[in-house]
Structure formats: structure tokens, C-alpha cells
N, CA, C and O atoms as a MOPAC input file, in Angstrom:
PM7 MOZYME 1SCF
protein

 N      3.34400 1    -8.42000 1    11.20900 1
 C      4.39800 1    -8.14600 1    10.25700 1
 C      5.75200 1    -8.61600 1    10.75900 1
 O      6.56100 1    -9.20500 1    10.04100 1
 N      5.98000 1    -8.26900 1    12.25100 1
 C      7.18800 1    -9.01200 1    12.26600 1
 C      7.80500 1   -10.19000 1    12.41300 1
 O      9.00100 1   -10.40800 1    12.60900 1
 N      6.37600 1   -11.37700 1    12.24100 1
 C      6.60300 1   -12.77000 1    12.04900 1
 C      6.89300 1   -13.02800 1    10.75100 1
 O      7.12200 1   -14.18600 1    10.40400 1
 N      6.92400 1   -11.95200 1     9.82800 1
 C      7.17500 1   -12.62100 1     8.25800 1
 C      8.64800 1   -12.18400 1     7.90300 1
 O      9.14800 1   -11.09100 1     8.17100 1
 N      9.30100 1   -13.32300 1     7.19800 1
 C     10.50900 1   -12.45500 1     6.49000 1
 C     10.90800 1   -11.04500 1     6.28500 1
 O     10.19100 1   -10.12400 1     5.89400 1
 N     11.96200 1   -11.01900 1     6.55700 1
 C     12.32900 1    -9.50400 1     6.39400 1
 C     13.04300 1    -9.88600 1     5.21700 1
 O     13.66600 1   -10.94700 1     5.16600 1
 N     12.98300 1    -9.05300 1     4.24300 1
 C     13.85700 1    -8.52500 1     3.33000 1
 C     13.77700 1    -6.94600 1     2.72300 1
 O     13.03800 1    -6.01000 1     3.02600 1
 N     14.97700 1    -7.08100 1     1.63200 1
 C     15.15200 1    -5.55600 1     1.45900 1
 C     13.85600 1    -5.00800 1     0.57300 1
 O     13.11900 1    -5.64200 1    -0.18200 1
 N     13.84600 1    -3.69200 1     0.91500 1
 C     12.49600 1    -2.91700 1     0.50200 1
 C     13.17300 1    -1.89000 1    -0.38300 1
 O     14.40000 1    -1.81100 1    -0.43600 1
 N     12.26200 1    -1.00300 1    -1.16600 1
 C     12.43500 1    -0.08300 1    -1.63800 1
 C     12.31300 1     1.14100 1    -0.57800 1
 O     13.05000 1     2.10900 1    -0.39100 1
 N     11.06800 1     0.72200 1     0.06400 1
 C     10.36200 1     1.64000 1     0.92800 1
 C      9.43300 1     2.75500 1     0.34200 1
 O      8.63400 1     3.34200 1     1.07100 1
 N      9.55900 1     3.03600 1    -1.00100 1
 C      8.30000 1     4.01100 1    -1.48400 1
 C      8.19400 1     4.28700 1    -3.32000 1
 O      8.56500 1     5.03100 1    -4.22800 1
 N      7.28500 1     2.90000 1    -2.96200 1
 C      7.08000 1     2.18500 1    -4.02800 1
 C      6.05200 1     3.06500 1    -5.21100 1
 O      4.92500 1     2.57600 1    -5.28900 1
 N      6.22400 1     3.90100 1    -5.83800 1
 C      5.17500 1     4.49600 1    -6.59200 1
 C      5.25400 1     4.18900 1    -7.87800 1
 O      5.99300 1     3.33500 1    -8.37000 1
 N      4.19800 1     5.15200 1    -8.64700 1
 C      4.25100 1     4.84700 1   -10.15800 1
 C      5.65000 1     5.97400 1   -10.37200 1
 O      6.56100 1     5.67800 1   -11.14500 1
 N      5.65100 1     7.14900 1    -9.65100 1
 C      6.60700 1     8.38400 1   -10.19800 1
 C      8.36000 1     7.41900 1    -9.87200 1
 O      9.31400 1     7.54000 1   -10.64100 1
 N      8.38900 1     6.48100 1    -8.51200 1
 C      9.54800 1     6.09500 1    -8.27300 1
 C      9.98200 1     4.73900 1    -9.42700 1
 O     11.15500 1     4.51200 1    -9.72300 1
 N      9.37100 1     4.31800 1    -9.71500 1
 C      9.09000 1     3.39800 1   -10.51000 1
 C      8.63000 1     3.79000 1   -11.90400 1
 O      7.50900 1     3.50700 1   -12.32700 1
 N      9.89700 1     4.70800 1   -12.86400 1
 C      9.15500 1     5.11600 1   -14.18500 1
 C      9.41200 1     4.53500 1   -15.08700 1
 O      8.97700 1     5.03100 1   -16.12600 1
 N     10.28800 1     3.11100 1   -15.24800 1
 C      9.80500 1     2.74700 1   -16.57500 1
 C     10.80700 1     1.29400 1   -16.37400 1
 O     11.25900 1     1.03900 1   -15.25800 1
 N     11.13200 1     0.26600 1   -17.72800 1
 C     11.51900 1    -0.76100 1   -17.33500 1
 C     12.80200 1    -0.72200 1   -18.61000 1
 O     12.86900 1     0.08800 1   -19.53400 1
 N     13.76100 1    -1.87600 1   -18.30900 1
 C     14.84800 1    -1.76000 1   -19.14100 1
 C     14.92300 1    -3.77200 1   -19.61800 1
 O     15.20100 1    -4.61700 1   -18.76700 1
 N     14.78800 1    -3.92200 1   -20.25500 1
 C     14.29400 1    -5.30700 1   -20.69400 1
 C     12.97900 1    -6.03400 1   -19.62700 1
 O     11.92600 1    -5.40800 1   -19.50700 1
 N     13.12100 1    -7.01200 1   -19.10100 1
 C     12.33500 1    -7.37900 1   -18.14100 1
 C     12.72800 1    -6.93600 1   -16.79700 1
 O     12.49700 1    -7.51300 1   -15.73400 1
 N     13.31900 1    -5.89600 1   -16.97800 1
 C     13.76600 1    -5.58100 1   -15.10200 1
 C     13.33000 1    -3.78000 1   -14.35500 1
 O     14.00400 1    -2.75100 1   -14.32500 1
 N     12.55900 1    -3.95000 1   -14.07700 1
 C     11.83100 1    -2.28200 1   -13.30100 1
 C     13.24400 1    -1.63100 1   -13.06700 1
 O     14.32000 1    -2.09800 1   -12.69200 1
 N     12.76900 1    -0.19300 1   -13.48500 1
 C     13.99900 1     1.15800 1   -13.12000 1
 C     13.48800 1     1.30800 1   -11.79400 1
 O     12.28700 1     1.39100 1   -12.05100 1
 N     13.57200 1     1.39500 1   -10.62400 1
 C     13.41100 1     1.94300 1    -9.66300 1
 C     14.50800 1     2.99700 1    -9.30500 1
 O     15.68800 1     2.70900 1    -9.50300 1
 N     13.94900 1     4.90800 1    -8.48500 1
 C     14.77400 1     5.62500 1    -8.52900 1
 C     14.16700 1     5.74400 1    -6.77500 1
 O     13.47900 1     4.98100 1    -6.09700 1
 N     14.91200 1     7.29900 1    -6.44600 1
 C     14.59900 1     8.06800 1    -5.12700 1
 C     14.72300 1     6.42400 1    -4.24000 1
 O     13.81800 1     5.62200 1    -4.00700 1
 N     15.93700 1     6.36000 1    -3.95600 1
 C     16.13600 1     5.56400 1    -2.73100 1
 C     16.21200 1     5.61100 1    -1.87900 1
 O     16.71600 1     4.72800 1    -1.18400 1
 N     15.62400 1     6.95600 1    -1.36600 1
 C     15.90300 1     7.32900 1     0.32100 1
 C     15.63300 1     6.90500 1     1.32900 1
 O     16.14400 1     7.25700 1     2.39200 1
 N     14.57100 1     5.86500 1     1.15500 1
 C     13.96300 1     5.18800 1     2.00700 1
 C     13.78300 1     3.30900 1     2.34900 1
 O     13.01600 1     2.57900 1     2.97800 1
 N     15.45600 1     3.12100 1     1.18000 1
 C     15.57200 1     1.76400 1     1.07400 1
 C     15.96200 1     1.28600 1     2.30400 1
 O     16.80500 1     1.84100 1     3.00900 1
 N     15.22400 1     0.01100 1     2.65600 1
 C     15.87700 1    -0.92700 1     3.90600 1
 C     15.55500 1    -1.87100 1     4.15200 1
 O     15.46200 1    -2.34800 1     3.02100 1
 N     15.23500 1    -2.72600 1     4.88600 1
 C     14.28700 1    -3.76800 1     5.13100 1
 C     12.87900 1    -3.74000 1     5.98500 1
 O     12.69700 1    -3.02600 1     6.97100 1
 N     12.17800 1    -4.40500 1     5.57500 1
 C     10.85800 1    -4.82300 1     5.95300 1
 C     10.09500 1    -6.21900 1     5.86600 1
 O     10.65700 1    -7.30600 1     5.74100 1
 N      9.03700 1    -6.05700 1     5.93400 1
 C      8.46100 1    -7.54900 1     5.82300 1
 C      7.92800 1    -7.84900 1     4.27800 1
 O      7.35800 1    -6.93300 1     3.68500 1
 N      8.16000 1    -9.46100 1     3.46500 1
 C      7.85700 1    -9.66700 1     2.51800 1
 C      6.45100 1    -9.16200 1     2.46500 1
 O      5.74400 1    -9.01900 1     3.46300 1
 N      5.98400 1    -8.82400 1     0.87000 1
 C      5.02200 1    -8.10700 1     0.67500 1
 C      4.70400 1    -6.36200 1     0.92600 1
 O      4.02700 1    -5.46500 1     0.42300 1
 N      5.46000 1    -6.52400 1     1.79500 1
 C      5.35200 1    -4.42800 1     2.08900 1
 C      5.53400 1    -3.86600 1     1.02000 1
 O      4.57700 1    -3.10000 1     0.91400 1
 N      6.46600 1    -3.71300 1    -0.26200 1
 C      6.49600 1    -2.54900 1    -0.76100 1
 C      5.21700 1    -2.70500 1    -2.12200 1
 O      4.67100 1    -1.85800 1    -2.83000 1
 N      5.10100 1    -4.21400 1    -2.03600 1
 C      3.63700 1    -4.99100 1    -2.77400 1
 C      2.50100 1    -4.04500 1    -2.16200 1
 O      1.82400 1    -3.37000 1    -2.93700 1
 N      2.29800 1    -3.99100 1    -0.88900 1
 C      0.94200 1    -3.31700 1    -0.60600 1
 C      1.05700 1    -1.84000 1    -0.66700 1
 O      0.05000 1    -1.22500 1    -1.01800 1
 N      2.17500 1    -1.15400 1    -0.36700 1
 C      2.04000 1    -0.01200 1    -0.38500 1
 C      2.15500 1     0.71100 1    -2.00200 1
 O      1.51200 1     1.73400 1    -2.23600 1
 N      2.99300 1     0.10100 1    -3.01900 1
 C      2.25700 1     0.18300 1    -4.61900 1
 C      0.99900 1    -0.23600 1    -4.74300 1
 O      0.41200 1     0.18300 1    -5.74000 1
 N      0.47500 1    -0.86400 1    -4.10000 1
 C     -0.97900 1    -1.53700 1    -4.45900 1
 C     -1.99100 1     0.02500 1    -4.15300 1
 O     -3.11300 1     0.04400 1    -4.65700 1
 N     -1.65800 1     0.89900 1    -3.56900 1
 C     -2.19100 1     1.64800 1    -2.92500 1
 C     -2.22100 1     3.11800 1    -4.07300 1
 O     -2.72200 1     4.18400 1    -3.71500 1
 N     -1.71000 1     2.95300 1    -5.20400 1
 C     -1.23400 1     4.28200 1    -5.72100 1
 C     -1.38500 1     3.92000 1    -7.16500 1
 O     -1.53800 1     4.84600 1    -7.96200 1
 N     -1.35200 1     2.11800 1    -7.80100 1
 C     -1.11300 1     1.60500 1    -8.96300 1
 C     -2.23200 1     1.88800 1    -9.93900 1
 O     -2.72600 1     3.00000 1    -9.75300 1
 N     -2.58300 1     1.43700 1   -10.58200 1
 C     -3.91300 1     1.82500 1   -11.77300 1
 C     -4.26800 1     0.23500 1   -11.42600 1
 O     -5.41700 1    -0.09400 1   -11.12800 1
 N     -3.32300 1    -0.58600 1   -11.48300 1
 C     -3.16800 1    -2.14000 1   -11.29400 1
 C     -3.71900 1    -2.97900 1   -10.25400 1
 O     -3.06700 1    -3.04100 1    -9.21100 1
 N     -4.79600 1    -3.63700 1   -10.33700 1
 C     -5.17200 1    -4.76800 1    -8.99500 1
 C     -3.98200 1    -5.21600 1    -8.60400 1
 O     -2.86900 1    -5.18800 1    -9.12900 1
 N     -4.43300 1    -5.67400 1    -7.50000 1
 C     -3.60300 1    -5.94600 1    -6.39600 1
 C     -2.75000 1    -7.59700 1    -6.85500 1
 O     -1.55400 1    -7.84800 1    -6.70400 1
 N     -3.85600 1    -8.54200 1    -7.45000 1
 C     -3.19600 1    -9.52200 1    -8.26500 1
 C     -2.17600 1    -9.47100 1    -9.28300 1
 O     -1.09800 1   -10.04900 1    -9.14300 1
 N     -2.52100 1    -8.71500 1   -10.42700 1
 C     -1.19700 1    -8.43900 1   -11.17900 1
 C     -0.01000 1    -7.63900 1   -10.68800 1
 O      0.95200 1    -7.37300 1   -11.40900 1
 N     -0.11600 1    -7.30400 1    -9.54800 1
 C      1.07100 1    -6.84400 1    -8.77200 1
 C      1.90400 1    -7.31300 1    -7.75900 1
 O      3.06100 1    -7.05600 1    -7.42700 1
 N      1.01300 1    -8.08600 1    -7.33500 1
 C      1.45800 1    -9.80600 1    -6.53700 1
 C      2.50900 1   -10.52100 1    -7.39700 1
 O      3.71700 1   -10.61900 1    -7.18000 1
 N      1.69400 1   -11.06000 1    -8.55400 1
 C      2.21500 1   -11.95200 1    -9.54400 1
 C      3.64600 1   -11.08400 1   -10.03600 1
 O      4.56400 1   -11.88700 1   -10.20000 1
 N      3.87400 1   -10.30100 1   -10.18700 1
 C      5.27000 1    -9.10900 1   -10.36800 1
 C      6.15500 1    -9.20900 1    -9.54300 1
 O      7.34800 1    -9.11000 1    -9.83000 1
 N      5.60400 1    -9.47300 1    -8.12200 1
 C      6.26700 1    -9.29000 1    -6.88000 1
 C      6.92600 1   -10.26600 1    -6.98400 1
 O      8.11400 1    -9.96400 1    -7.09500 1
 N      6.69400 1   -11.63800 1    -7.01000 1
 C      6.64000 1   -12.85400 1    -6.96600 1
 C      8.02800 1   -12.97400 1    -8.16900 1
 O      9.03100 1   -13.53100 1    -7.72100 1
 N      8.08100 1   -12.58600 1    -9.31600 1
 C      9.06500 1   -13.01200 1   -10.55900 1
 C     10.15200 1   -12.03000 1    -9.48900 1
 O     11.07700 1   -11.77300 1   -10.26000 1
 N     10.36900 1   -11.61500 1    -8.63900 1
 C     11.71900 1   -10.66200 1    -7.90200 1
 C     11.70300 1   -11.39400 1    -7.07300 1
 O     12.74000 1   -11.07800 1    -6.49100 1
 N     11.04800 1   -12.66600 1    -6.20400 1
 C     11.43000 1   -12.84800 1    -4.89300 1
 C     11.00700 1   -14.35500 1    -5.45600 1
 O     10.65000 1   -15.05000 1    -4.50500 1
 N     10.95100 1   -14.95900 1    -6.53700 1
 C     11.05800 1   -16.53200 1    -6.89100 1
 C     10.93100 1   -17.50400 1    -5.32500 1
 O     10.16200 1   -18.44900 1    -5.15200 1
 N     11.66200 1   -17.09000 1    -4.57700 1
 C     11.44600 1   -17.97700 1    -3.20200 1
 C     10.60100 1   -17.73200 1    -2.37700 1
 O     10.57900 1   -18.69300 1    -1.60800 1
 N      9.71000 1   -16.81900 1    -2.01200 1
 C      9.27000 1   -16.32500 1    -1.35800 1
 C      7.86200 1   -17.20600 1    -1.46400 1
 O      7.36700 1   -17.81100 1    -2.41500 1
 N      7.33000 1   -16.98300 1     0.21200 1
 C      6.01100 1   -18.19500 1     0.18000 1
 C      4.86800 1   -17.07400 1    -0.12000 1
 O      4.84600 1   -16.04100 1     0.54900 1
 N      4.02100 1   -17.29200 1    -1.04200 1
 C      3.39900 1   -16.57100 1    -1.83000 1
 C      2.30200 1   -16.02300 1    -0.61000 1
 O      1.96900 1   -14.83900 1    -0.55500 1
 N      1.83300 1   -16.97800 1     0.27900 1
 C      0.71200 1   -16.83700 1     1.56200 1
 C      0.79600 1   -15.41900 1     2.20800 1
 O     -0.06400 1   -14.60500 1     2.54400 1
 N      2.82300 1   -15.43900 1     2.27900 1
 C      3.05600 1   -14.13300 1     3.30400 1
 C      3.38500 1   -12.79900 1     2.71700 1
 O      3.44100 1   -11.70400 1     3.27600 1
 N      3.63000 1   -13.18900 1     1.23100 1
 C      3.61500 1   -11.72400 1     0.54300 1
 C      1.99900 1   -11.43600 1     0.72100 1
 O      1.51800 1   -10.67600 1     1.56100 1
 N      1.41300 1   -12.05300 1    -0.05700 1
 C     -0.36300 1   -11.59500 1     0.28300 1
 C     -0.54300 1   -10.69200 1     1.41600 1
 O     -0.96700 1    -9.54000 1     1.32900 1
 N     -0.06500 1   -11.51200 1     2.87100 1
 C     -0.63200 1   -11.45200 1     3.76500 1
 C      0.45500 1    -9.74500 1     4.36400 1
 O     -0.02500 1    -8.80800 1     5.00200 1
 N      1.26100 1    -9.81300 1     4.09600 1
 C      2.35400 1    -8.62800 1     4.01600 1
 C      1.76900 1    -7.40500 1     3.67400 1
 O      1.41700 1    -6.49900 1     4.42900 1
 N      1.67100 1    -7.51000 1     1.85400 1
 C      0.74500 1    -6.44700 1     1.19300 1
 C     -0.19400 1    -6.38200 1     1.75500 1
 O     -0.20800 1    -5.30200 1     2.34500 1
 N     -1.04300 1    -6.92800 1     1.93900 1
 C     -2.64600 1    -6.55500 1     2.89000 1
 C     -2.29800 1    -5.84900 1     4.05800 1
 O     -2.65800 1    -4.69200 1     4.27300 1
 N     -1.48300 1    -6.64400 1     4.94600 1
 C     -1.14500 1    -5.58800 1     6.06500 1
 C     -0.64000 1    -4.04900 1     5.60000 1
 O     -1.18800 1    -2.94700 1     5.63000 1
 N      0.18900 1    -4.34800 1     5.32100 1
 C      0.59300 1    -2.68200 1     4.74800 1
 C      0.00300 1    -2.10700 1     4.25800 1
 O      0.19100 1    -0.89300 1     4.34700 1
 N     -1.02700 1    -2.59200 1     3.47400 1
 C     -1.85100 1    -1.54100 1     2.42900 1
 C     -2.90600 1    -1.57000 1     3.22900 1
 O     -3.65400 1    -0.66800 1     2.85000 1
 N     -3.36600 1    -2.13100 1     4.14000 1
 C     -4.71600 1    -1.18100 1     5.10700 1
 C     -4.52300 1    -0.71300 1     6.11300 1
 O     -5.34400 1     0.00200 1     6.68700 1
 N     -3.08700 1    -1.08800 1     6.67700 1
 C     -2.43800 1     0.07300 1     7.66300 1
 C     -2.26600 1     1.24000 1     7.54700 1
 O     -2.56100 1     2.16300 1     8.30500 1
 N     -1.50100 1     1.22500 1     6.03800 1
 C     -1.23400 1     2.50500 1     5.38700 1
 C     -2.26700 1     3.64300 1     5.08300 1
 O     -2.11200 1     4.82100 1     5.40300 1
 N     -3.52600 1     3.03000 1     4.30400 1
 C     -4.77400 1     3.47700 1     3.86200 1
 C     -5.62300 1     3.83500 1     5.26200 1
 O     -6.23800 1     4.89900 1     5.33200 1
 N     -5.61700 1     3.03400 1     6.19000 1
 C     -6.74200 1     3.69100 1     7.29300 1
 C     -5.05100 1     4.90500 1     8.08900 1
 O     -5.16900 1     6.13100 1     8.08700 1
 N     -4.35200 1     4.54300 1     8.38200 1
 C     -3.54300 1     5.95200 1     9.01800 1
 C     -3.60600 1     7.26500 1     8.27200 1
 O     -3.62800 1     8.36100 1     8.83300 1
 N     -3.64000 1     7.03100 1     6.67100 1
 C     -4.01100 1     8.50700 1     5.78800 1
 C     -4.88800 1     8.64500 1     6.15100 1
 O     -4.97600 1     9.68300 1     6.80600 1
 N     -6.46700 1     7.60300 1     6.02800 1
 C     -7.56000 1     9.13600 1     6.13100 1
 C     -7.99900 1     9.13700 1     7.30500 1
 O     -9.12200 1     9.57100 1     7.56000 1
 N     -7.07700 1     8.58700 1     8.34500 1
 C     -7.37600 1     9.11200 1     9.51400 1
 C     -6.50700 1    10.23000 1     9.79700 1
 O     -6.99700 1    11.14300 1    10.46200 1
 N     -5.17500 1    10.34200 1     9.37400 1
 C     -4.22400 1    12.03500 1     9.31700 1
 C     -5.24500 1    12.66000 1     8.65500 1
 O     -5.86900 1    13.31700 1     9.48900 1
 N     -5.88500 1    12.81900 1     7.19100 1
 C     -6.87800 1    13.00900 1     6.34000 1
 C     -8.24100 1    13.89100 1     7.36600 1
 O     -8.62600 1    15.05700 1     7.44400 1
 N     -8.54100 1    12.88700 1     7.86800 1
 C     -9.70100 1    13.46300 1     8.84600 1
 C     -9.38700 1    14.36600 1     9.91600 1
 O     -9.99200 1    15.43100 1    10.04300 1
 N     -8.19100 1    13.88600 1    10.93200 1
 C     -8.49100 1    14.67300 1    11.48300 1
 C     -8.01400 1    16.06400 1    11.26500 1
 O     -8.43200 1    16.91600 1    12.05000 1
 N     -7.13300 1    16.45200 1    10.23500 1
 C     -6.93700 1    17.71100 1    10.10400 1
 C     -8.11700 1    18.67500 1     9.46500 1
 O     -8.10900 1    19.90000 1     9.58200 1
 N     -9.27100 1    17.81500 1     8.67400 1
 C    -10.31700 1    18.51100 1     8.28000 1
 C    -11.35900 1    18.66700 1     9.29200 1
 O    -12.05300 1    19.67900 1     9.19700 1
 N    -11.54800 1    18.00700 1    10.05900 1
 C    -12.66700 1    17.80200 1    11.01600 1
 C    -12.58300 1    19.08500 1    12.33100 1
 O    -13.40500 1    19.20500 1    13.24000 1
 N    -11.18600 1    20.06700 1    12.07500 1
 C    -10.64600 1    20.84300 1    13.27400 1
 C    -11.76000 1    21.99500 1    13.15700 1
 O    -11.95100 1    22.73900 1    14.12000 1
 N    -12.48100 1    22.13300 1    11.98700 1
 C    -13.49300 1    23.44700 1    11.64400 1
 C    -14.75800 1    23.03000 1    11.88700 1
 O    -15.24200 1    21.90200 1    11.80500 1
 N    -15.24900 1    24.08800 1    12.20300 1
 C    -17.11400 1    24.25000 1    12.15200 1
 C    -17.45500 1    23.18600 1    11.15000 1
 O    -16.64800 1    22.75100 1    10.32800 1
 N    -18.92400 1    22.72300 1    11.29100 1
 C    -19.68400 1    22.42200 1    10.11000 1
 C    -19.38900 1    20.95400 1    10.83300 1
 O    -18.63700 1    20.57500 1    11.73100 1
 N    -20.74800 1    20.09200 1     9.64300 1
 C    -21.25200 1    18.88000 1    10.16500 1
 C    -19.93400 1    18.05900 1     9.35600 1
 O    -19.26300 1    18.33100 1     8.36100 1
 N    -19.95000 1    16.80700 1    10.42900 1
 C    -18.74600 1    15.88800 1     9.91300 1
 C    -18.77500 1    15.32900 1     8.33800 1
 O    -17.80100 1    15.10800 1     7.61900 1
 N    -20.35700 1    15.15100 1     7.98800 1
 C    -20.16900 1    14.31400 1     7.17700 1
 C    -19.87300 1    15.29600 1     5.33800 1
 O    -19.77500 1    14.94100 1     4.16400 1
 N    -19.83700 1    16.53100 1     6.05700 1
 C    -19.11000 1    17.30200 1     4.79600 1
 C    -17.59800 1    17.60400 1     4.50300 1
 O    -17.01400 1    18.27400 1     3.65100 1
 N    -17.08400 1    16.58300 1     5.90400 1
 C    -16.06500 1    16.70400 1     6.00800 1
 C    -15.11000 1    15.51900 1     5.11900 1
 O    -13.93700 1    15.43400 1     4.75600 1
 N    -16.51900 1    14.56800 1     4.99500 1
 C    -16.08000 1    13.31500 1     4.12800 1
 C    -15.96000 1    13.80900 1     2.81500 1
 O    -15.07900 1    13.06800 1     2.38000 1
 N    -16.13000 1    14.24100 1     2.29300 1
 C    -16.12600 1    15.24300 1     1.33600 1
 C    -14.89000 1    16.33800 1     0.81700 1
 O    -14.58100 1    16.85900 1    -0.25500 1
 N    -14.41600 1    16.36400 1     2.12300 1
 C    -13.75300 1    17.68400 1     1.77200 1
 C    -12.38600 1    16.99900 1     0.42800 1
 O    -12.32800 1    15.76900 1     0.44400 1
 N    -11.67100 1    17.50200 1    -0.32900 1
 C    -11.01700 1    17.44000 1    -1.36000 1
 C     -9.28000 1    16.94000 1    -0.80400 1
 O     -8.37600 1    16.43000 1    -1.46600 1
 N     -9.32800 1    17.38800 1     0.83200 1
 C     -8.17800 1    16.70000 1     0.99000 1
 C     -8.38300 1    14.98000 1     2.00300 1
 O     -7.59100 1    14.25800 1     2.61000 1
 N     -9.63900 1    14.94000 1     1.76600 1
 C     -9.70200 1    13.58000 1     2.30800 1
 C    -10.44400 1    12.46800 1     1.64700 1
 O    -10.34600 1    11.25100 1     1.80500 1
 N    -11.38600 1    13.34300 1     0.68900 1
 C    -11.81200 1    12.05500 1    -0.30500 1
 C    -11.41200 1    11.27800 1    -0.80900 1
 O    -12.07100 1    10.24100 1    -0.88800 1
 N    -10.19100 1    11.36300 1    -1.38400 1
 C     -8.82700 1    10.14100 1    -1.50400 1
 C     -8.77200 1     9.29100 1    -0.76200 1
 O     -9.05800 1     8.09400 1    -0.73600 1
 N     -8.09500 1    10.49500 1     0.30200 1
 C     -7.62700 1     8.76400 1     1.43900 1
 C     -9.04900 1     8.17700 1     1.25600 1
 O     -8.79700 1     7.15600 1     0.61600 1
 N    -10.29900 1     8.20400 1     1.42000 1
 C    -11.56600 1     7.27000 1     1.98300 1
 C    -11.51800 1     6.55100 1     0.82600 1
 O    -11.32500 1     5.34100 1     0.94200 1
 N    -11.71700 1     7.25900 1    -0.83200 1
 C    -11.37500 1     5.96400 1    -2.10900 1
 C    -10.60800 1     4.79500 1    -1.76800 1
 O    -11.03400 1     3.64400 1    -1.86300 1
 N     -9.24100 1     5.19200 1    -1.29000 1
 C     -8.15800 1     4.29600 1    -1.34300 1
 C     -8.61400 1     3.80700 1    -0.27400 1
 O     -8.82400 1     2.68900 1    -0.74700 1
 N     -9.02800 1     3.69100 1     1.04500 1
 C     -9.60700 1     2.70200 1     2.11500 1
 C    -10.49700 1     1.98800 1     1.33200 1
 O    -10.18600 1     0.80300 1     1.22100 1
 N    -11.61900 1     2.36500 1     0.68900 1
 C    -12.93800 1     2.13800 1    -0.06600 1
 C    -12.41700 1     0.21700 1    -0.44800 1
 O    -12.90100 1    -0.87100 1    -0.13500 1
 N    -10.91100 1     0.77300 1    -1.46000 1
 C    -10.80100 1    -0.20700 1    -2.30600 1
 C    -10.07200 1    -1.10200 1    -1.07300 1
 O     -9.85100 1    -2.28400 1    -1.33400 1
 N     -9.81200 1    -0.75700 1    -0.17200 1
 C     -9.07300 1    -2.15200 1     1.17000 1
 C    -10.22400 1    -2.78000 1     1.38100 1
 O     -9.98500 1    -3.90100 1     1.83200 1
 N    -11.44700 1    -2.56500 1     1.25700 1
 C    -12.30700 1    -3.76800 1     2.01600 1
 C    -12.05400 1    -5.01100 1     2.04500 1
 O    -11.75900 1    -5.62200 1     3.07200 1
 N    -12.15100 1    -5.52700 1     0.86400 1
 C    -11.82400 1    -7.12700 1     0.49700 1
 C    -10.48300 1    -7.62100 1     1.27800 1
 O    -10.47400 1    -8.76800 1     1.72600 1
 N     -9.35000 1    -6.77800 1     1.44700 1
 C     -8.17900 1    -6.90700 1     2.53400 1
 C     -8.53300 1    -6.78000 1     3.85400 1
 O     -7.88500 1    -7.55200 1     4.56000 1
 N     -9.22800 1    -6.17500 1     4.38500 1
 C    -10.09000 1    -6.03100 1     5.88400 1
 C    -10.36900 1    -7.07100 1     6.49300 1
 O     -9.85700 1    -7.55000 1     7.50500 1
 N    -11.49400 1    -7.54900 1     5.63700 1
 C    -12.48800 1    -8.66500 1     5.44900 1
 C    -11.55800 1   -10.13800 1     5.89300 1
 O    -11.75600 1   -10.88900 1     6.84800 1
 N    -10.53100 1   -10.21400 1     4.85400 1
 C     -9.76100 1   -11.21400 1     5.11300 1
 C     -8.83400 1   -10.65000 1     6.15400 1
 O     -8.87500 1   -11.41900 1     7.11400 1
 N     -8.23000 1    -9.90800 1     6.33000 1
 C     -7.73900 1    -9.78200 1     7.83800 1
 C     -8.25200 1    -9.76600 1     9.41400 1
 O     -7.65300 1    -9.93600 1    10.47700 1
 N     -9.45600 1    -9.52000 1     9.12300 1
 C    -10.63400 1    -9.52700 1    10.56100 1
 C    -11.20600 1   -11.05900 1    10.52500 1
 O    -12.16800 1   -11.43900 1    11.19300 1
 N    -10.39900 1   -11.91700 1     9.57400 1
 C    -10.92200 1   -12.94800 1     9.65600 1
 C     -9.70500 1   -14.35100 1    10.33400 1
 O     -9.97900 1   -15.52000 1    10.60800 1
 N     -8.43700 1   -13.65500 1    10.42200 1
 C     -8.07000 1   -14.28400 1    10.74500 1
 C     -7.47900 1   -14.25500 1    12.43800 1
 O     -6.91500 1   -15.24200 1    12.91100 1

């Protein structure tokens, strides 16, 4: 990440921070966490929360940053969004895993089945990151 462009971020990119649009231009609110980062970051970490594939959210990214080399937003969002996704359900796990009982009901449990969905859907980002 820190070989790619830095530019400014939102830093916490959701559907709730992000509620609605005013001609062609996103309302973004709760700025507490604006600053810079690497192109693609706030791409992967919405990618992580959106209803939206990861492509039509690229292609979005892309009409705000017109210059930007399309390779390293990809490669940005991917980083962030399976960094992000394996550190939750690993916070996820290990706070469930502190009790009795076999692990794999622990995959299960209601505060970690999420995070593992949202890893679930990083594979295809993995895949291409363990590949390079």
C-alpha cells in the first residue's frame, strides 16, 4: 500500500456515511476520519459493506479520480478489503473462541458469522493477491 498514490480518503466509507446523491455527485457525511491513504482504499473498504460488486464500485471510483491508473485502485481496494475482512473475523474469533465448547460452533456464533460472509466474498481478491 505504501507504493501506491496517496490521496485524500474519506476513511469510512459506508452505505449510512454515504446517504444519498445531489445531481451526479455522492453526499458524503461523518468526516471524522478524513485523510489520506492509498488510491483505492476507501473503494475496498465500501466494497466490504455495499449491496454492490466490487466492479460497479470501481467504475464510480474511477468518475472521482479521472487520473488515477485504474491497475492500482484495483490493487488498493483488494488490499484493503482483505486486510480489513480477515482482521474482523479474526477480532470476530478471537473474542468468541475465549469459552468452552468445540471451535467449529464458534464459526457460527452470531457475532462472527459476518465477518466469515464478508471474508467468504474476498476469495477471488486473495487468489489474485497470493498470486502476485
Amino acid at each position: 500500500l505504501d507504493s501506491l498514490p496517496q490521496v485524500p480518503q474519506h476513511g469510512d466509507p459506508t452505505g449510512a456515511n454515504i446517504p444519498g446523491r445531489a445531481g451526479d455527485d455522492a453526499i458524503a457525511i461523518d468526516w471524522g476520519t478524513v485523510g489520506t491513504g492509498p488510491v483505492g482504499g476507501d473503494l475496498g473498504y465500501l466494497s466490504l459493506s455495499a449491496r454492490e460488486g466490487f466492479e460497479p464500485l470501481l467504475d464510480a471510483y474511477l468518475l472521482g479520480i479521472p487520473d488515477a491508473d485504474r491497475d492500482q485502485v484495483v490493487l488498493g481496494g483488494q488490499i484493503v478489503a482483505v486486510y480489513t475482512a480477515l482482521s474482523r473475523a479474526e477480532w470476530a474469533l478471537a473474542r468468541a473462541a475465549t469459552g468452552e465448547g468445540a471451535l467449529a460452533s464458534k464459526y457460527r456464533h452470531p457475532a462472527v458469522a459476518p465477518h466469515l460472509r464478508t471474508l467468504q466474498r474476498q476469495f477471488p481478491h486473495i487468489e489474485v493477491l497470493l498470486q502476485l
